[in-house]
C-alpha positions as semicolon CSV with decimal commas, in nm:
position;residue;x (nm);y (nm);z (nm)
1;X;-2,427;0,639;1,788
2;X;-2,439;0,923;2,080
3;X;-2,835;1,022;2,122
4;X;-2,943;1,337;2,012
5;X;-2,915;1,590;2,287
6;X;-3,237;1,778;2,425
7;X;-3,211;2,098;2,598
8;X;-3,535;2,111;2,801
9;X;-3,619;1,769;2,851
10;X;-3,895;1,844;3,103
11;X;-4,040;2,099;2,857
12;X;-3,999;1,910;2,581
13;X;-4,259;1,632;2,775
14;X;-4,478;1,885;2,884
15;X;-4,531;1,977;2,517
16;X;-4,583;1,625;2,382
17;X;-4,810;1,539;2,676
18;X;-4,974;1,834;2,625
19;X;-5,035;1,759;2,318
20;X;-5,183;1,408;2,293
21;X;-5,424;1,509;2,586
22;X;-5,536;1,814;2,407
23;X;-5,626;1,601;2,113
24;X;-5,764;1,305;2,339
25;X;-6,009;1,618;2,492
26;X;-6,067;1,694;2,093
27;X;-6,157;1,332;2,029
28;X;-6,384;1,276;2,251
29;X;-6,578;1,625;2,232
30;X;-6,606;1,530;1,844
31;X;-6,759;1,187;1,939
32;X;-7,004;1,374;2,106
33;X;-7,098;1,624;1,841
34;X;-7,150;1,376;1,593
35;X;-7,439;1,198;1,725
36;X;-7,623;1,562;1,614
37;X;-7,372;1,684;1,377
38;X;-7,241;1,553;1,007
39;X;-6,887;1,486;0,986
40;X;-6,870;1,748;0,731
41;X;-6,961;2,010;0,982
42;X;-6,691;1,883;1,234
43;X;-6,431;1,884;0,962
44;X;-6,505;2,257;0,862
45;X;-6,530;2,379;1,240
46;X;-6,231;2,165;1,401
47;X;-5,977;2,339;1,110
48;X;-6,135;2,655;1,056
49;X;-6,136;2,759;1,426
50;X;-5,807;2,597;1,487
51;X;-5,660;2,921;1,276
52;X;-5,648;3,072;1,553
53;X;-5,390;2,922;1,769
54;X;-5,201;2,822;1,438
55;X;-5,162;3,189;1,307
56;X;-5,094;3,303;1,645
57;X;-4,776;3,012;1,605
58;X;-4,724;3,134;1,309
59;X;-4,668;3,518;1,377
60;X;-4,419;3,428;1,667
61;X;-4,221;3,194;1,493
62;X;-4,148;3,237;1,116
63;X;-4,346;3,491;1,045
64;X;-4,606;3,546;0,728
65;X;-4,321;3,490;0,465
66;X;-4,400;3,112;0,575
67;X;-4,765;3,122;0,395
68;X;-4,567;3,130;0,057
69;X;-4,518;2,814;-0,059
70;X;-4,422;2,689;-0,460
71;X;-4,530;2,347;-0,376
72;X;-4,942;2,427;-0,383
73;X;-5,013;2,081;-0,568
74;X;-4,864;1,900;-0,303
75;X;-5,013;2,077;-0,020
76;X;-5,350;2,004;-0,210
77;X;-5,299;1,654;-0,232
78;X;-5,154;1,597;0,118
79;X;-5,503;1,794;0,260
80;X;-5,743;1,567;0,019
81;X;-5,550;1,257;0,173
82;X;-5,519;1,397;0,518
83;X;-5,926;1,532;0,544
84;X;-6,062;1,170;0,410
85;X;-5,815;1,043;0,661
86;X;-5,980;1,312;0,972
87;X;-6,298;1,199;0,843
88;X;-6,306;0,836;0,828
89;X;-6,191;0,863;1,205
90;X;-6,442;1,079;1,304
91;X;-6,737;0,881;1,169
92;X;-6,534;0,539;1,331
93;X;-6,623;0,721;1,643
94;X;-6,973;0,676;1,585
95;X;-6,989;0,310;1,533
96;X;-6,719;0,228;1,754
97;X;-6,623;0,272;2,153
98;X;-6,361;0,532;2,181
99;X;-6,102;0,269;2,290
100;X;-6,157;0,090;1,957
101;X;-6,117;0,385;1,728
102;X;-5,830;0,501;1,906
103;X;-5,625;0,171;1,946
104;X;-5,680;0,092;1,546
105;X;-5,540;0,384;1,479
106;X;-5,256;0,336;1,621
107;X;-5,155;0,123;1,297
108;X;-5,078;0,377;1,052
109;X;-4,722;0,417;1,176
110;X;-4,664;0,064;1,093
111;X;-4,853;0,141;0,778
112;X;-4,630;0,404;0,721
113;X;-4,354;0,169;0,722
114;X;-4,523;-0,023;0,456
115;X;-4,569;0,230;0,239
116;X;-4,240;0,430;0,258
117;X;-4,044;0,121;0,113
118;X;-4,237;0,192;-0,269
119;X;-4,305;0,573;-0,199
120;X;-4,008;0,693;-0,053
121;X;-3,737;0,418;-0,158
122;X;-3,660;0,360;0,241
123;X;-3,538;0,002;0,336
124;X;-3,674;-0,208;0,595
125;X;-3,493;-0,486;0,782
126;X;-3,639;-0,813;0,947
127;X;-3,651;-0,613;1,234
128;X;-3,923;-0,377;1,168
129;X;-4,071;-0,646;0,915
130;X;-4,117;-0,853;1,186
131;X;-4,231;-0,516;1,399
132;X;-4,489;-0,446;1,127
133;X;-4,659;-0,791;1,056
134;X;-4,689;-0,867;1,472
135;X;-4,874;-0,546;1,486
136;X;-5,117;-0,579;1,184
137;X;-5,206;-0,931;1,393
138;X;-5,316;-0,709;1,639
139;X;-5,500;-0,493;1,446
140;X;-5,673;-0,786;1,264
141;X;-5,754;-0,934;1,634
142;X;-5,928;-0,637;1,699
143;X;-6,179;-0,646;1,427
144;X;-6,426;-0,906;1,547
145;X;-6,431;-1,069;1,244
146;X;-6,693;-1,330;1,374
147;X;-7,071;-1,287;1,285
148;X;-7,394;-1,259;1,526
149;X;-7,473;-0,871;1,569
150;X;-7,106;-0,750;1,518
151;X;-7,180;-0,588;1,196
152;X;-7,182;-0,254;1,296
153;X;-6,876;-0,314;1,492
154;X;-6,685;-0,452;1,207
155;X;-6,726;-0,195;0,906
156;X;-6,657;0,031;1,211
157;X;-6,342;-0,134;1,247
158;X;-6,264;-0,136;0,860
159;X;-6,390;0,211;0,872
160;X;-6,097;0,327;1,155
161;X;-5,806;0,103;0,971
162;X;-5,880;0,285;0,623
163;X;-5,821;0,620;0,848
164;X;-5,510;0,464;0,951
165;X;-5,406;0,370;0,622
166;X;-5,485;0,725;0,497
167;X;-5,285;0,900;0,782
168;X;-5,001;0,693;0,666
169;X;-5,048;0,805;0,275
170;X;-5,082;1,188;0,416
171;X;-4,765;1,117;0,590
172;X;-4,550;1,052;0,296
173;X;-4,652;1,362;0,168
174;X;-4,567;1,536;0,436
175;X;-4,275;1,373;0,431
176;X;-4,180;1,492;0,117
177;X;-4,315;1,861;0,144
178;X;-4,088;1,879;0,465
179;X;-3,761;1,841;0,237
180;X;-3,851;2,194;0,128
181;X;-4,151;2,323;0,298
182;X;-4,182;2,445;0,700
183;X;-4,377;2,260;0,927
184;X;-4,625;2,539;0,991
185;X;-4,667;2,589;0,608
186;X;-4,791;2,217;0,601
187;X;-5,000;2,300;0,867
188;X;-5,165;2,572;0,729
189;X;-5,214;2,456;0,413
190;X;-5,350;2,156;0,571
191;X;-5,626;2,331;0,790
192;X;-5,723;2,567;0,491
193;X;-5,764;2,281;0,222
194;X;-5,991;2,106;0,516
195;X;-6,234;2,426;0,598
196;X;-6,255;2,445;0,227
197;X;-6,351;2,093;0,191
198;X;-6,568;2,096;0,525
199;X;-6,739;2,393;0,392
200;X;-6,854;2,309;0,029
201;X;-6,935;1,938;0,214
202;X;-7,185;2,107;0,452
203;X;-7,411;2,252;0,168
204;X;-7,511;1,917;0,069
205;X;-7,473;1,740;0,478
206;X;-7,604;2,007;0,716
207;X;-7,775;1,897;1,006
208;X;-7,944;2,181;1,233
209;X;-7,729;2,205;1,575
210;X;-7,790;2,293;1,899
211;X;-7,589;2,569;2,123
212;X;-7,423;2,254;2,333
213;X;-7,314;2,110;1,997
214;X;-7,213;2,429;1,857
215;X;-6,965;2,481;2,153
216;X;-6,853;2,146;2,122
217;X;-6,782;2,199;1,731
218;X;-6,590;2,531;1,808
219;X;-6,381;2,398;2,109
220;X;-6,310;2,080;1,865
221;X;-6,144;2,314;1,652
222;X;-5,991;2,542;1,896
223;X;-5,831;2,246;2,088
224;X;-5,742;2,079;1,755
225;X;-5,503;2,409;1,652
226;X;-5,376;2,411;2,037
227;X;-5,276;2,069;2,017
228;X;-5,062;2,147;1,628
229;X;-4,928;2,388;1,811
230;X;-4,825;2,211;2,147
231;X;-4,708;1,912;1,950
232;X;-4,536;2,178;1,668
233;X;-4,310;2,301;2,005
234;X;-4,242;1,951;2,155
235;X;-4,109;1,789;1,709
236;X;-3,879;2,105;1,692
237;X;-3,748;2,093;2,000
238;X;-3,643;1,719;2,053
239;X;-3,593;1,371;1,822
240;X;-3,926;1,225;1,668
241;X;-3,795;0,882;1,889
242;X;-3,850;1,078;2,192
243;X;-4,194;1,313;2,123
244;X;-4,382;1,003;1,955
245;X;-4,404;0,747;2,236
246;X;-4,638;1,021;2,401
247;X;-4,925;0,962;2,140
248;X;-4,985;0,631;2,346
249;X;-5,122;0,802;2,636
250;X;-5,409;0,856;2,448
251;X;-5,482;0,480;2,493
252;X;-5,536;0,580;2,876
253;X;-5,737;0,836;2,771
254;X;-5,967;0,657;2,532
255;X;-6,055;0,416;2,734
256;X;-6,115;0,608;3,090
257;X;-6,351;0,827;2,867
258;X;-6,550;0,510;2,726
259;X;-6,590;0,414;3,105
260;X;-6,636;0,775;3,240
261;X;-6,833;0,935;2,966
262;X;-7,019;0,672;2,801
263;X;-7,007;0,368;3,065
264;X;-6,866;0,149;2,813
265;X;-6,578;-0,115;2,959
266;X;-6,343;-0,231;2,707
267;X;-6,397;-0,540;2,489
268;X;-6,103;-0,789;2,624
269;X;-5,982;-0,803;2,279
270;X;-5,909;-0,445;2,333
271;X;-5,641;-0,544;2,661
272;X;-5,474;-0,818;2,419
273;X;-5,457;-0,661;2,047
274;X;-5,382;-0,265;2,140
275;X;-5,071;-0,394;2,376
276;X;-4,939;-0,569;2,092
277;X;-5,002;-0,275;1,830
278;X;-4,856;-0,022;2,081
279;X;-4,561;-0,253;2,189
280;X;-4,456;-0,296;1,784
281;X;-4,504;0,069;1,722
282;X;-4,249;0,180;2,020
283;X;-4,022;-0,094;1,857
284;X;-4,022;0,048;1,549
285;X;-3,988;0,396;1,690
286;X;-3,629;0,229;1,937
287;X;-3,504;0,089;1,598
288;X;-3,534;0,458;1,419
289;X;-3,402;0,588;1,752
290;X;-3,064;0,320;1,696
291;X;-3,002;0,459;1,366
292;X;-2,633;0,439;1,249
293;X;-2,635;0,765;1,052
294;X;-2,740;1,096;1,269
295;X;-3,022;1,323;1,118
296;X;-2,933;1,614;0,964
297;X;-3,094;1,890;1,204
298;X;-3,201;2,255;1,050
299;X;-3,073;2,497;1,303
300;X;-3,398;2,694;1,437
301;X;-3,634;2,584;1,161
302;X;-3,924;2,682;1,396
303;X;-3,760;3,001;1,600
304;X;-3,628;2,764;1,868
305;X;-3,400;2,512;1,969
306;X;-3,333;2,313;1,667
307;X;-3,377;1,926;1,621
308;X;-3,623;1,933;1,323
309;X;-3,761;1,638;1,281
310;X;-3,872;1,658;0,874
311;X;-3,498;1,637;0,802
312;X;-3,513;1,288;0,673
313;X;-3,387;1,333;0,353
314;X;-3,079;1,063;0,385
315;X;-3,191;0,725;0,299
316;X;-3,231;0,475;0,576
317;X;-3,022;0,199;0,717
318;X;-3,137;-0,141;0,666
319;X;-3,240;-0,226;0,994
């Protein structure tokens, strides 16, 4: 099968890099609010300040006709997954180094895989089986299972994976609204459900801030809606196999802040489990990428080039 072709390749990587350092920036500014913060109050502010950049995507692109949506149920249920998801990350980040968080995360693609066989009646080969079961390894090395003042570190761990494992859920329903829904409804619908949520959470978990903390609540959210929007521009205008490898470089990112910010080196389990997560992810993503049956693309589904990549709808090749 010919690879799908990309118009502005350079662009295109721009955009997805972009992206994943925008959110790495996010990340670690949230890490840093939380020690004075709840994680209520950094869910409301990083989606209700990231309406800015998202409307602004949203007037130069489809237009407002893309706020209407029949699918509200869905868009409900794919925020409540999504925002437990956000928030079981965020409070990772304040049990665990930045590296750890990050790297555990990094699982719920090949959670994703797990789940899509019962949820969205794909098929998986030995392959990815094997692709999926090497990584979880990883992810299991990771967790310092072993006693003597780990603790903390552990249910921090367990804490990060259930994100993971949430991220995956919310993906299968984005998976499914994108059969019928446009990306920037989803995204929308996502960050309203979430200030909602973030909001009504804060009456009962407010914690008096600071003007640093403040600013580094508002930037989380402004940077949060840049980043949808970068990484919005860099999934419509190339294959998911090319755009997702990116996400890794947040790996780099995570740990140079750990040294940088908060002088923490890396556990060595850290060197030897994330490798292995990251190198079964990108073979998952190469098998998707070797696909005998080409993806239907919706021509200019976000105003530009098009190569969609919520147009999944055929059912997958054993691989």
């Amino acid at each position: 099968m010919s690879e799908s072709h990309i118009e502005h390749p350079v662009r295109v990587f721009f955009y997805a890099l972009g992206s994943v350092v925008i959110f790495a920036i996010m990340n670690i500014l949230a890490k840093m609010a939380v020690a004075e913060c709840s994680v209520a109050q950094i869910i409301f502010f990083r989606n209700a300040f990231a309406f800015i950049p998202i409307l602004w995507l949203i007037k130069h692109t489809g237009g407002w006709n893309l706020l209407k949506t029949k699918n509200h149920l869905g868009h409900f249920w794919r925020g409540i997954v999504g925002i437990v998801s956000m928030s079981c990350f965020f409070i990772s980040f304040a049990m665990l180094p930045m590296a750890n968080a990050t790297s555990i995360h990094f699982a719920s693609p090949l959670i994703l895989t797990i789940l899509a066989i019962p949820l969205l009646g794909e098929q998986v080969g030995r392959a990815r089986w094997t692709a999926v079961i090497v990584g979880l390894c990883g992810v299991l090395f990771m967790l310092k299972p072993e006693t003597g003042g780990d603790a903390e570190h552990l249910t921090g761990s367990l804490v990060a994976l259930a994100a993971a494992f949430l991220a995956a859920f919310a993906m299968i329903f984005v998976r499914k609204l994108g059969r019928t829904e446009h990306a920037m409804t989803i995204v929308f619908y996502f960050s309203l459900y979430g200030t909602i949520m973030g909001a009504l959470a804060m009456i009962f978990m407010w914690n008096p801030i600071g003007p640093l903390t403040l600013f580094l609540l508002i930037m989380t959210g402004l940077l949060g809606g840049v980043g949808q929007t970068f990484l919005t521009y860099a999934y419509a205008s190339a294959p998911a196999s090319y755009v997702a490898p990116f996400s890794y470089f947040a790996m780099v990112i995570a740990i140079l802040a750990d040294i940088l910010v908060w002088g923490i080196w890396p556990d060595w389990r850290i060197y030897v489990g994330c490798p292995v997560i990251i190198g079964s992810g990108l073979f998952i993503v190469y098998r998707e990428s070797l696909k005998k049956k080409s993806v239907t693309v919706r021509a200019n589904v976000y105003g530009l080039p098009p190569a969609s990549p919520t147009e999944r709808d055929e059912k997958e090749n054993s691989i």
